[in-house]
N, C-alpha and C positions, 0 to 999 in steps of 0.2 A: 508372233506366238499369241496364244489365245488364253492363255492362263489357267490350261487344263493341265491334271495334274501330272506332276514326273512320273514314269512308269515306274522307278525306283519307290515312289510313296515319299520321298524324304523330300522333294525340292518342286518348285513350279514356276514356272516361266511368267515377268513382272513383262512390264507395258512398253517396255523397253530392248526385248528377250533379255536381261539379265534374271538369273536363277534367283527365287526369293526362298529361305525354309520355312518349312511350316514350322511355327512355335510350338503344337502338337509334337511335333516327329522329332525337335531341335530337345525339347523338355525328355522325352522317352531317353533319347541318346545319351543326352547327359547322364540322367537314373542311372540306365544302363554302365557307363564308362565308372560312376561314382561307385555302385555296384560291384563292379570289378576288379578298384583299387580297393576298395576296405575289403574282397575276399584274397589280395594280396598281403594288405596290413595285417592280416587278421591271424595267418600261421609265422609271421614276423614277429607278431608281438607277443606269441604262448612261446614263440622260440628264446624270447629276450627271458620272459618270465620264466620257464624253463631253467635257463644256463642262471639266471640270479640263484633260482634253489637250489642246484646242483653246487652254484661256489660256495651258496650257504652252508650244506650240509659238509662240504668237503673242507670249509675251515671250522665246522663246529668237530667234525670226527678229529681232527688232526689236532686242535688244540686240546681235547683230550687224553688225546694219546701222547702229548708232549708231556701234560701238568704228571701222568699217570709213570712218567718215562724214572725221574727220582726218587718216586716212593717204589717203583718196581726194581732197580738197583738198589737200593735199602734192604726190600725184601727179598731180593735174590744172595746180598751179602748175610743178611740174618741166615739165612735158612741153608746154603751152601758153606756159609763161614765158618759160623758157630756150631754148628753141628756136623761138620767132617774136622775130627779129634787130628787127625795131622800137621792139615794146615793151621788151626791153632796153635798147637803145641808147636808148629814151626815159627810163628810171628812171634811168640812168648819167650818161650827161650833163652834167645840173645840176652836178657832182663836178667840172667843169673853173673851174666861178667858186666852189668853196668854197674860203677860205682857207687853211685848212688842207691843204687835197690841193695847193692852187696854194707852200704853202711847204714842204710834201713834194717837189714834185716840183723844185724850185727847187734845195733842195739835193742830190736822187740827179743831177739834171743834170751840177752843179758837180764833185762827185765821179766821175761819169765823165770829165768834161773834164782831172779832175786825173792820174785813174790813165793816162790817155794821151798828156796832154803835162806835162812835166819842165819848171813853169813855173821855178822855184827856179834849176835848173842852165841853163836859155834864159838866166834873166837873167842869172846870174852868168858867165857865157861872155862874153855882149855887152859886160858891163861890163869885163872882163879883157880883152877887146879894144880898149875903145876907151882903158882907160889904158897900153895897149903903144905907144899912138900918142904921137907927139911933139907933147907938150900939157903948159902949165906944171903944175907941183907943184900949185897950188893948184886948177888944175882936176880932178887925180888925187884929190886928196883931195874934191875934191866929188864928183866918181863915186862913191866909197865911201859916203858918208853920202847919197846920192838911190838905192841899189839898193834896200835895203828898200822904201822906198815903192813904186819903182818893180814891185817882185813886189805889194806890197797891191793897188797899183793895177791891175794887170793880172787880178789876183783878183777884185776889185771891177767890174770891164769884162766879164770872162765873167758875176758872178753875176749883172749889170745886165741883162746880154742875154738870161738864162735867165730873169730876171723879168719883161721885157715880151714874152717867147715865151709863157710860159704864160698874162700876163694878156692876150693879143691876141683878135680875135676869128679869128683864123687860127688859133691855138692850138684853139679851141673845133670850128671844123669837121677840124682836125688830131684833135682829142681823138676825137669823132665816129665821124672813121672808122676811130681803134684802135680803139674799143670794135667798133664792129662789123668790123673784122680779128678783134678778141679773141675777139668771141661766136663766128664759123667754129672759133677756135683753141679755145675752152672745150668746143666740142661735140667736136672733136677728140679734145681730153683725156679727155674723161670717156668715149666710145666708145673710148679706149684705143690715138688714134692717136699713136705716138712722135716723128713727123716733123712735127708742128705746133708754133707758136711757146711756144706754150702749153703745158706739160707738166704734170702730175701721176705723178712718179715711183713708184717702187715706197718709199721711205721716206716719202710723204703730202708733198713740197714740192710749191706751188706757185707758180711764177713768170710775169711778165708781162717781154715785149722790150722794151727803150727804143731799138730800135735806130733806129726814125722821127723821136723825138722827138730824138733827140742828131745828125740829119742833119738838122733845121731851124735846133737852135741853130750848129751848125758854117755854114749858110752864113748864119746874122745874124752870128756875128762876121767872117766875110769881108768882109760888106760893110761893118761899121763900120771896114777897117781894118784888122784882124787877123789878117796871110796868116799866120798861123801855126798857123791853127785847121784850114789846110787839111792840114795833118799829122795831123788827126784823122784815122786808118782808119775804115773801116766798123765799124761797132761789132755785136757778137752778143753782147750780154749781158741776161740777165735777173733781173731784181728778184725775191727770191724774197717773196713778201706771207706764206705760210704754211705752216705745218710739221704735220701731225699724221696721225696714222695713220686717221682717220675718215676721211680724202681718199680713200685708199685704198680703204676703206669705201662713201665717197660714188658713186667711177666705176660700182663693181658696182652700189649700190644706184638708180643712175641707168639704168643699162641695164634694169633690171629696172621701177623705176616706168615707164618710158617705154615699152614695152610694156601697163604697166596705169595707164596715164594715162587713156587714154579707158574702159575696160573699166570698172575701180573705183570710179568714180562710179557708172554705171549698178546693178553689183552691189548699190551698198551703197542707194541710193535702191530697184532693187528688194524688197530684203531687207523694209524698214521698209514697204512696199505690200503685201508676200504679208503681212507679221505682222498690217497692221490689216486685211486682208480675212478671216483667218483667226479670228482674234478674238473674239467672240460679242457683248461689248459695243463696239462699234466707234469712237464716239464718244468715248466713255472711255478707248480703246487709243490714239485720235490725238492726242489730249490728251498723253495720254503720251510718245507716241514724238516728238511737237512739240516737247514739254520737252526731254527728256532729248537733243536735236539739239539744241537751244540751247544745252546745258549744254556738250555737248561741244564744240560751235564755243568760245564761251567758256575753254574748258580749252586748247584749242588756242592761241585769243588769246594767254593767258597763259604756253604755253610758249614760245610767240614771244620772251614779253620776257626769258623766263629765258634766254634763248638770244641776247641780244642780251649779258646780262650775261657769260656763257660764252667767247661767240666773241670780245670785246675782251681776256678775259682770257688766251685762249690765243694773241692773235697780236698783243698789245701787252705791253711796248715794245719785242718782239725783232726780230719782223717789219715792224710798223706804230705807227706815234705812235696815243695811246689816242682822239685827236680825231678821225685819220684812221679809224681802226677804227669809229669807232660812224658816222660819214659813212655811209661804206662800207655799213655792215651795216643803215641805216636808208634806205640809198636803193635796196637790196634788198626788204624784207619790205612795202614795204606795201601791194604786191598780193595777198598770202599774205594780208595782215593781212584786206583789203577782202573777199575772198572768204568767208573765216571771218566776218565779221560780215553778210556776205550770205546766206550757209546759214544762220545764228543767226535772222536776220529770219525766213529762210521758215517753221524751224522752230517760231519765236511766232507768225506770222500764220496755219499752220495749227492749233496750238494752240487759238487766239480763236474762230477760225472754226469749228472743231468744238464748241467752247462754246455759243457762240452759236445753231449749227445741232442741238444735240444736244438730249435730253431733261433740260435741265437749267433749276434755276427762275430764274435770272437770265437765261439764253439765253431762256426763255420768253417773260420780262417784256419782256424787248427784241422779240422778233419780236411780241408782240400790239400792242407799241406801233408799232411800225413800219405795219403791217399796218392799224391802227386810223388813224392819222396818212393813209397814203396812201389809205384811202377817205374818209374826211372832205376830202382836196384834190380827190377825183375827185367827190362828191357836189356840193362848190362849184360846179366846173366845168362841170357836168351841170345846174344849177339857171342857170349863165351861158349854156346852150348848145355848152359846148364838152364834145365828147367824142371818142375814137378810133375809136369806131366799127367797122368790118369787122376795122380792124389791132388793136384791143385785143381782139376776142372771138378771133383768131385767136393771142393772145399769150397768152391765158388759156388756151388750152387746150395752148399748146405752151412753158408756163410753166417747166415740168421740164426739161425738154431747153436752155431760154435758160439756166437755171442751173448747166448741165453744161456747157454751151459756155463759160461765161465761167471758168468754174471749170477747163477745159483752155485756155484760152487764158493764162491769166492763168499754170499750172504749166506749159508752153510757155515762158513768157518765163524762168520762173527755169530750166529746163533747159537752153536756145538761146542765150538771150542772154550773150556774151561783149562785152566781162567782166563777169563779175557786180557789180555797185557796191550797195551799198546805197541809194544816189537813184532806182538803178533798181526795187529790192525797193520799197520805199515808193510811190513811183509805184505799179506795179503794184497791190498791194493798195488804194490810195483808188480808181484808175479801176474796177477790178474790184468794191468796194465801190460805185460810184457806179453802175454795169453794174445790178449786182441793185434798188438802188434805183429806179430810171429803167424797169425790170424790174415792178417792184408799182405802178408808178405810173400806167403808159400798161395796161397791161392791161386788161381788163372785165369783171371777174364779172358773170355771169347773175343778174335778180333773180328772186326766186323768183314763180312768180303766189300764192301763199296771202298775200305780205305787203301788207298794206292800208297806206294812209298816215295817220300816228300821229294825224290828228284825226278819224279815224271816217268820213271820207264814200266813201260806196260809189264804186266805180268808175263812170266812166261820165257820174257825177253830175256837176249843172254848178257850174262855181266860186260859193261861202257856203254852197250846200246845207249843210243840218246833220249830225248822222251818223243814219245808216238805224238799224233797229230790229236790235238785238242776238239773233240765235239761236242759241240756244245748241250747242255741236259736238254733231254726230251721236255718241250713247253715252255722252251726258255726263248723268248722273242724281244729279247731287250734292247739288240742291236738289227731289228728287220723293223721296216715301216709300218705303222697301224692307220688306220680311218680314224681322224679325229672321232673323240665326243661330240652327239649334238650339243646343241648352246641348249642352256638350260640349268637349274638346280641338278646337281649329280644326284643327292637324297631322295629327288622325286624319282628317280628310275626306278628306287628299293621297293616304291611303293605299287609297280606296276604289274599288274596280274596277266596271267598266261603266257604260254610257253615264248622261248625268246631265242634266239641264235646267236650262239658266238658269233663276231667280227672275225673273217680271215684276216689274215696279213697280206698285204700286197706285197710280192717282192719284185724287185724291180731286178731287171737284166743288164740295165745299161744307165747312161746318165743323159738326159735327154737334151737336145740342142738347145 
């Protein structure tokens, strides 16, 4: 060779004919080759960048929608609770046969009846009259030693008729319809009307009227006898239950969730929806936001009770006996309570659900088994004669969409349904569970025509027939002789351009001497 150049441009023959490259042409290629991998690296790495903002944005929505998840059950409890007079008046109620409210209320009775009649001075008047009268000595002095009693007993006479007012079942539909008086007067308060019985002042007192209850006991003791009770005026006084500046606190913060009672839920359920659409691994995101909604219901729970502990301590023993307070404060919350452990369920059941549904190897094992289970009862069934026929091949193919239906049906319930109970969360998930079941089970996969049946006999064939003669799949040369590989790197043949020819198979007819 002469050292002229390769007609390729890329190589030229040394003094030896061994190929030298031109460092020109050797430098261009490389460029080139370096060129090509950074225009690889280059939608790799807006890809990486990409999927980092997508997790970002999809755990900043979703932890919003979690923190947002307990003040929106706060405010769907304000706003649903407090203001459907029912269900209040249904939580309250029971409070007229507790004991202790029934010997609360026994004694604030008595002590109105006292601050209004001057039983002391009634008696000792009577008694100073009746010994001005012309009556022996010794009856005068009996008048003195029978006054006492005679105030005990009169004491004793109102507290009697104050304790079968409250334990009456009159008392109970009395009770009844203060509370719902109260609940008009509580809504009052808190929307900040002054003219209701019900007040929440500007220093956080809050007080309830006895003015109904002390007009029942005034005409029980009429009628037992003692017109004196008719001296009773009409009473306007209110019991104050509690003192504290949060009250104050509480009307605004009422006016405010009650506007974002209905709103606030939806926000915070949509939030945790954009986060796992957003998401890149999806399965994995609802796992997550399932949890951490559970966790937070939970955390909710829990402030509840810390706030059971709080509220005894700030309105007992000043305002309220400590018995009465936790009454009180537990025949409140355990609607609050019930909801928080009904958003806790959904956020586990969707959890599980996404487990199960996702790319994961126990979610796996469970759908093969499922899957595997439900054509084995349909194979039985099918060898019984019984099948679904037109409605299974028609559910098989609209299998997706049954799964999606039951799967908004079943998140329907926990949106709609009021109130939310956990009997009702549980329910939902076994029927909805039992939906997809009933789901794999009536459906009909198509069988394919290449599968034969597992003892070999051809189609067609009448029943014992043996199995037909085996031939072997078209292109199957596994047991016929080939032309070796040439010797060489296998890899380098990948790299060889233009057209090529399969290798026939020799087959051979005989075995040769």
């Amino acid at each position: 060779m002469d050292g002229t150049p390769n007609p390729a441009g890329t190589r030229k023959a040394g003094p030896n004919g061994s190929r030298v490259t031109d460092p020109a042409d050797e430098i261009a290629r490389l460029s080139a080759e370096n060129a090509r991998l950074r225009g690889q690296l280059g939608p790799a790495a807006e890809h990486r960048a990409a999927a980092r903002w997508r997790a970002f944005f999809a755990a900043l929505l979703i932890a919003i929608g979690v923190v947002l998840a307990p003040v929106s059950v706060v405010a769907y409890w304000t706003k649903g609770y407090i203001n459907d007079t029912d269900r209040f008046v249904a939580s309250l109620a029971p409070l007229a046969d507790d004991p202790a409210v029934q010997a609360y209320l026994v004694d604030e009775i008595v002590t109105v009846v006292n601050d209004n009649i001057d039983i002391d001075g009634i008696t000792k008047d009577l008694f100073a009259g009746l010994s001005n009268l012309d009556i022996p000595p010794a009856a005068k002095n009996a008048l003195t030693l029978l006054e006492q009693p005679a105030i005990q007993g009169v004491q004793s006479l109102i507290r009697s008729a104050a304790t079968n007012i409250v334990a009456s079942d009159a008392f109970a539909q009395l009770w009844e319809q203060a509370l719902r008086t109260s609940q008009t007067q509580v809504i009052a308060a808190l929307e900040g009307d002054t003219s209701s019985a019900l007040v929440i002042s500007d220093t956080g007192e809050l007080g309830i009227q006895l003015g109904p209850i002390i007009e029942e006991v005034k005409k029980e003791l009429v009628a037992r006898g003692f017109t004196l009770a008719q001296n009773i005026p009409a009473v306007d006084r209110t019991i104050v239950v509690a003192q504290s500046d949060s009250l104050v606190q509480a009307r605004t913060g009422y006016q405010l969730l009650n506007v974002l009672g209905f709103v606030l839920p939806l926000v915070s359920l949509g939030l945790i929806v954009l986060g796992v659409l957003v998401a890149r691994r999806r399965s994995r995101t609802m796992i997550w936001a399932g949890l951490t909604l559970a966790l937070s219901m939970a955390l909710l729970a829990a402030g509840i009770a810390v706030g059971r502990i709080l509220f005894v301590s700030a309105v007992s023993p000043t305002y309220l006996p400590n018995n009465v307070a936790q009454a009180l404060y537990d025949a409140v919350v355990p609607f609050i309570n019930a909801t928080a452990l009904s958003v806790g369920l959904v956020g586990f059941t969707v959890a599980v659900v996404a487990y199960l549904a996702g790319p994961f190897r126990g979610g796996t094992i469970v759908r093969r088994g499922t899957i595997g289970t439900a054509a084995r009862i349909r194979a039985a069934a099918a060898n019984a004669g019984i099948t679904t026929g037109g409605f299974g091949d028609f559910l098989y193919h609209y299998r997706r969409l049954a799964h999606v239906l039951i799967g908004l049906a079943a998140a329907a319930v926990a949106i709609f349904w009021r109130p939310l109970t956990p009997p009702v969360i549980i329910w939902t998930a076994v029927l909805a569970l039992l939906a997809v079941l009933l789901v794999e089970l009536l459906q009909r996969p198509p069988v394919s025509p290449d599968v034969r049946p597992a003892s070999g006999t051809p189609p067609g064939a009448p029943p014992g027939a043996g199995p037909g003669p085996q031939e072997p799949p078209a292109g199957d040369t596994r047991d016929q002789p080939t032309l070796p590989l040439p010797p060489g790197d296998p890899d380098d043949l990948a790299g060889q351009t233009g057209p090529t020819e399969p290798l026939e198979p020799i087959r051979t007819t005989g075995r040769p001497d």
